[in-house]
Every structure is written in structure tokens, then in C-alpha cells.
C-alpha positions in Angstrom: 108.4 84.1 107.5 109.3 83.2 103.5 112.5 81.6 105.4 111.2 80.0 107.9 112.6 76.9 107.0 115.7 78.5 107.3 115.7 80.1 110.4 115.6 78.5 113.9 114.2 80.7 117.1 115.3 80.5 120.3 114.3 82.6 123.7 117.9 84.2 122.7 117.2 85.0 119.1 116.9 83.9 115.9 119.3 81.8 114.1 119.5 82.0 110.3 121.1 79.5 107.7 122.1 81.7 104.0 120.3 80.7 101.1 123.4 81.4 99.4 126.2 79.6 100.7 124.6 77.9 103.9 126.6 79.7 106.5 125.0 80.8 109.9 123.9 84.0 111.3 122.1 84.7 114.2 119.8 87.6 115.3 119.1 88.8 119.0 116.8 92.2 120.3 120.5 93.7 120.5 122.1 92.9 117.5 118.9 94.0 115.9 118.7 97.7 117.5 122.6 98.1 116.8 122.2 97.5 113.5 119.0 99.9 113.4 121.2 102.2 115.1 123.8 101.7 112.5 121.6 102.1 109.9 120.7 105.8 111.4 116.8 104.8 111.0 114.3 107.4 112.2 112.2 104.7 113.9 113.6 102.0 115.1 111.4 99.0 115.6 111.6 95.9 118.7 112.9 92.2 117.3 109.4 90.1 117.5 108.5 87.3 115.8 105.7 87.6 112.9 103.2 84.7 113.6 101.9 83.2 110.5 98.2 82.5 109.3 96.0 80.2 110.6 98.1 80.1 113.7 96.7 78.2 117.2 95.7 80.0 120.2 98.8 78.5 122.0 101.2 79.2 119.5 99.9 82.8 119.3 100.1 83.1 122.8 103.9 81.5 123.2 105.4 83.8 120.2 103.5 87.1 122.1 105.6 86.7 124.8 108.2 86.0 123.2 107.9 89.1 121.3 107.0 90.7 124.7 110.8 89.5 126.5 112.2 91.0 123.5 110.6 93.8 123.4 112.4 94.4 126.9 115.3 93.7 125.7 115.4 96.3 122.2 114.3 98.9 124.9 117.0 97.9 127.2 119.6 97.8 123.7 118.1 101.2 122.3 120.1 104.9 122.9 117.6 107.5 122.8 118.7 110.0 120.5 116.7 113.8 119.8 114.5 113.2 116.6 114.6 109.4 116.6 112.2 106.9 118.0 111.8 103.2 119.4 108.0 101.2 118.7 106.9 98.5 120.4 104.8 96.0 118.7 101.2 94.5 119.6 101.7 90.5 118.5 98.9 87.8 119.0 97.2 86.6 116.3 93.5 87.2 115.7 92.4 86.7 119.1 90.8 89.6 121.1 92.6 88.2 124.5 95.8 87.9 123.2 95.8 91.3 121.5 95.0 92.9 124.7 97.5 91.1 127.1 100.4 92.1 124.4 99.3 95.8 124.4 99.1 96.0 127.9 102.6 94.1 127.9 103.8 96.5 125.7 102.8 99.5 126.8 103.3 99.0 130.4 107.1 98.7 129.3 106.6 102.7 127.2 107.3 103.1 123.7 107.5 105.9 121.8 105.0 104.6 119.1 102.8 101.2 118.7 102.5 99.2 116.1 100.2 96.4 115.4 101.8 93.5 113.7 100.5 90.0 113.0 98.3 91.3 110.4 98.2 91.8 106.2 99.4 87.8 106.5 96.7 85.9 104.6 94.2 86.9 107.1 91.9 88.7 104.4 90.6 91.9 104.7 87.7 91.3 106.9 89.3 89.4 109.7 92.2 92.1 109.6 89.6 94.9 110.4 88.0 92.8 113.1 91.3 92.7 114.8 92.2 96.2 114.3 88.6 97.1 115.4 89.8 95.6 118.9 93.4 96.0 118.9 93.9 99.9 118.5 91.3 101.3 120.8 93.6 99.8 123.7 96.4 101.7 122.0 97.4 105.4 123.9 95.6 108.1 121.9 98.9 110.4 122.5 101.5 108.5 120.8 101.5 107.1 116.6 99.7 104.0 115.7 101.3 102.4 113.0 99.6 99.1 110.6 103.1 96.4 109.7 102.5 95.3 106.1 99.2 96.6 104.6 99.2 98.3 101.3 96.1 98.2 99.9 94.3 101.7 99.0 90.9 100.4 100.4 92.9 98.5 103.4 94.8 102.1 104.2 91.8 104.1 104.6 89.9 101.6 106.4 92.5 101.2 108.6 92.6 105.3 108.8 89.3 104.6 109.8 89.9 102.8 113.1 92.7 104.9 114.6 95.6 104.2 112.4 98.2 106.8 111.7 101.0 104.9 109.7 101.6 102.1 107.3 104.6 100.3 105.5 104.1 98.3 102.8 105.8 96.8 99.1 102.6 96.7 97.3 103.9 100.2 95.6 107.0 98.7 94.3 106.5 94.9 93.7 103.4 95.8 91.8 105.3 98.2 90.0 108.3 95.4 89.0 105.1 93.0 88.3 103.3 96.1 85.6 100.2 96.7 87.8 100.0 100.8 88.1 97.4 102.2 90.8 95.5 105.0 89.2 92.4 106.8 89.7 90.5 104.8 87.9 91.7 101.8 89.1 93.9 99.4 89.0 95.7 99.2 85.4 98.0 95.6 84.2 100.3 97.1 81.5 101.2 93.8 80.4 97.6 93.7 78.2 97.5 93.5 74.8 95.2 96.3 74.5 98.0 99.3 76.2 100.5 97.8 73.1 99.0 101.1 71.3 97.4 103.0 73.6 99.2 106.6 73.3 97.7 108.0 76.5 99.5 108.8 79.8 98.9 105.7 82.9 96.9 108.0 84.7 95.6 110.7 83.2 95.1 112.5 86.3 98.2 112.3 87.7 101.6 114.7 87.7 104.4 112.4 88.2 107.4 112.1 85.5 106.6 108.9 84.4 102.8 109.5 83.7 103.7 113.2 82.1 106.7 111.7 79.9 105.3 108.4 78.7 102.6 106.3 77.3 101.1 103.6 78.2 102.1 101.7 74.7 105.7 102.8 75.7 105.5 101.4 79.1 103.9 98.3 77.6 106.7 97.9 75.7 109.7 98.2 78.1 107.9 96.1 80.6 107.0 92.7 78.4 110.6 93.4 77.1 111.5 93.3 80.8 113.5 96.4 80.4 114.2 97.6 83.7 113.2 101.1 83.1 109.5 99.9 82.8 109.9 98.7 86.3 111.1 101.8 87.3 108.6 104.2 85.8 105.7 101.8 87.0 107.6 102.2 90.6 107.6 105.8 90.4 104.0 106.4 89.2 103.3 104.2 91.7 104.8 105.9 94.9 103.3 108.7 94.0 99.8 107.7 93.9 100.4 106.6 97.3 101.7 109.5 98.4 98.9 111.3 96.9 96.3 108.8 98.5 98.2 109.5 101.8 97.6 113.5 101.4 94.1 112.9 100.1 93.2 111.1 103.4 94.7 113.9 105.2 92.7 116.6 103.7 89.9 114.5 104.0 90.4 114.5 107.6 90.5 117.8 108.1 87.6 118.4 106.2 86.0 116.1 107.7 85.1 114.4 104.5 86.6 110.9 105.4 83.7 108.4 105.1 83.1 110.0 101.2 86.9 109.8 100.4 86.3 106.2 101.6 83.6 105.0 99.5 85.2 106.6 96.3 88.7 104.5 97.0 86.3 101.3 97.8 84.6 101.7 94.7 88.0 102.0 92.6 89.9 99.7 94.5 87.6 96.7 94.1 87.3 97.0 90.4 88.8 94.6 87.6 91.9 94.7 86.5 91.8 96.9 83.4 
């Protein structure tokens, strides 16, 4: 999508023009599972086309099936292989109908897991709920659901909420490069003045080598000196929150302790920048 202007799409595939030195490359369903396949990635995922937001009923509808032909096409391309997987993905927009006629699309050609993509692309948070509200209940209950491109603590859980089991996202890291941490009590921008002598860890609460080697005033420091190490210990700190959140939210489940793990993330989540 940030190359559109670049890219011309076809029922083959997509065509690309470099940024860098204007030559051509084009990508089909096959070329993109070979180079998934190349790539030895655990779970590979269909070619489909991303539809941007505010997007027409019609154009939703025509990129669907596009993404639905293509979809036939990566299954046709893919080698199963023991330990490895191939996802389809549910396209249309957010519009009940069109969600509905790509997951019946979609599942009626069998994938190992489903993902619902489309979404976490300017929608907002609300509209992205409605859609999941309707989207993964149509989804089998027997294989992974997994949310393209939502990051958010709050947006996580809620989407934990509604069925889903996976997420991708690089919130984690481009906050990291940008100096916003994710830490329990909140969301902290190391770039203020105020951190310049603050000798205290990020996060307090957490374990992870950056938060138990440095201080925030250090931090500060590296990252309005744009040393890259500051982007690097911000990264780590982090992944590791979300990793945490991601075992938090598992527990939670099991204890069955979900809808309180909820509100305590909303109410961090939604808080000013520190």
C-alpha cells in the first residue's frame, strides 16, 4: 500500500517499479509462495491484495476476489511440508457481506489457518472490532485465527476477546526506533526532557536486559543522540513487554480471568504519553 503508486495489479500479479533505480519486478501467487518456501517460513501466507481505507463497496468486492483467485493459486503453488503451514486470508473491507462471501471463498478452498486482513489500516479501533465481531465467528473453531497488522496492547486483547489467536505487528519495533517504550504503567516517550536525569530503570517491573542494565537518563541520552544502541535497547524492552502481554493473556485465559486482565491493559493503554 505505501507503494502504491509504484506498483501496478493485474489478475496475473503485481508489477512493481524500484524506488531505487526504477527497474521492474513483478509478483504472482507462485513466485510469492516460492519465495516463502525459499525463505523456509513456518507459515506461509496467500498473495492478496490489502484494500485501503475508506474503500467502495465495489472496489472491496473486486480486490476480494481477486484475493480469492489467488488464493487458489498460492494453494495450488504451495508443497506441504510436516511442521509448516499455508493461511488463507478473509479480504473485504468493512462490510458484513463481503466478509462472509470471502470466508466462505476461502474456506471452501481449506487452509491450514485463517487470517483476517483488511484491517489495522486507518479504520480506528471501533470499526476494526465491528468487523472482527462479524468476520471470525464464520471462521472454523478447529484451525488458528490470526489478526494482519494490529499491535496495540488494548487492540490485542480485545481482539483475544472475539476469537483471535495470533497477531503480527511493527508497533514493538518502530515505536522502539521512534523512543516510545510500552511499560506497565503506560506508555513512556524517552525523548522528554524530564527522563534526561531520571536514574530509574524504563519499567520498573520488568526483567529484560535493557530495563535491568540501564536508565532511563541513559536511554534518553543515546536516543536524542540518535545512537543506534538506544533504538536497540528501546526494541528489546519492547518485545518483551509483548511477549509478556502475550503470556499474561494466556494465563488469563486459563484462569479465566480475561475480562479483568482487559480492563487493567484498557486503562494503561489509553493513558498519556508520560
Amino acid at each position: 500500500m505505501s507503494l502504491s503508486h509504484l506498483t501496478k495489479v493485474t489478475s496475473e500479479g503485481v508489477t512493481f517499479q524500484s524506488h531505487i533505480d526504477g527497474s521492474k519486478h513483478e509478483l504472482t501467487p507462485e513466485r510469492s509462495i516460492q519465495i516463502q518456501e525459499l525463505l523456509g517460513s513456518d507459515i506461509a501466507m496467500v498473495f492478496d491484495e490489502c484494500t485501503s481505507f475508506p474503500c467502495t463497496e465495489n472496489k472491496a468486492g473486486d480486490s476480494m476476489l481477486l484475493s480469492v483467485e489467488w488464493a487458489k493459486r498460492s494453494k495450488k503453488a504451495y508443497r506441504p511440508k510436516k511442521g509448516h503451514a499455508l493461511f488463507g486470508i478473509i479480504q473485504g473491507s468493512t462490510y458484513p457481506n463481503l466478509r462472509k462471501a470471502s470466508a466462505e471463498f476461502t474456506i471452501d478452498i481449506g487452509f491450514d489457518g485463517y487470517a483476517v486482513g483488511g484491517l489495522a489500516v486507518g479504520e480506528g479501533q471501533e470499526m476494526m472490532f465491528d468487523a472482527l465481531d462479524f468476520t471470525v465467528p464464520l471462521l472454523p473453531e478447529d484451525k488458528p485465527r490470526y489478526l494482519m497488522g494490529s499491535g496495540k496492547p488494548y487492540d490485542i486483547i480485545g481482539a483475544v476477546l472475539r476469537g483471535v489467536d495470533m497477531f503480527d505487528c511493527v508497533i514493538p519495533t518502530r515505536s522502539g526506533r521512534n523512543g516510545q517504550a510500552f511499560t506497565s504503567e503506560g506508555v513512556v516517550n524517552i525523548t522528554n526532557r524530564r527522563f534526561a536525569d531520571d536514574i530509574s530503570a524504563l519499567d520498573p517491573r520488568c526483567t529484560c536486559y535493557t530495563c535491568t542494565n540501564y536508565s532511563r537518563a541513559y536511554i534518553h541520552h543515546l536516543v536524542k543522540a540518535k545512537e543506534i544502541l538506544g533504538a536497540m535497547l528501546m526494541t528489546e524492552h519492547n518485545l518483551t513487554y509483548y511477549q509478556d502481554l502475550m503470556q499474561q493473556i494466556r494465563d488469563a485465559i486459563e484462569n479465566k480471568k480475561l475480562l479483568d486482565l482487559s480492563n487493567r491493559i484498557k486503562s494503561q493503554d489509553f493513558r498519556s504519553v508520560l
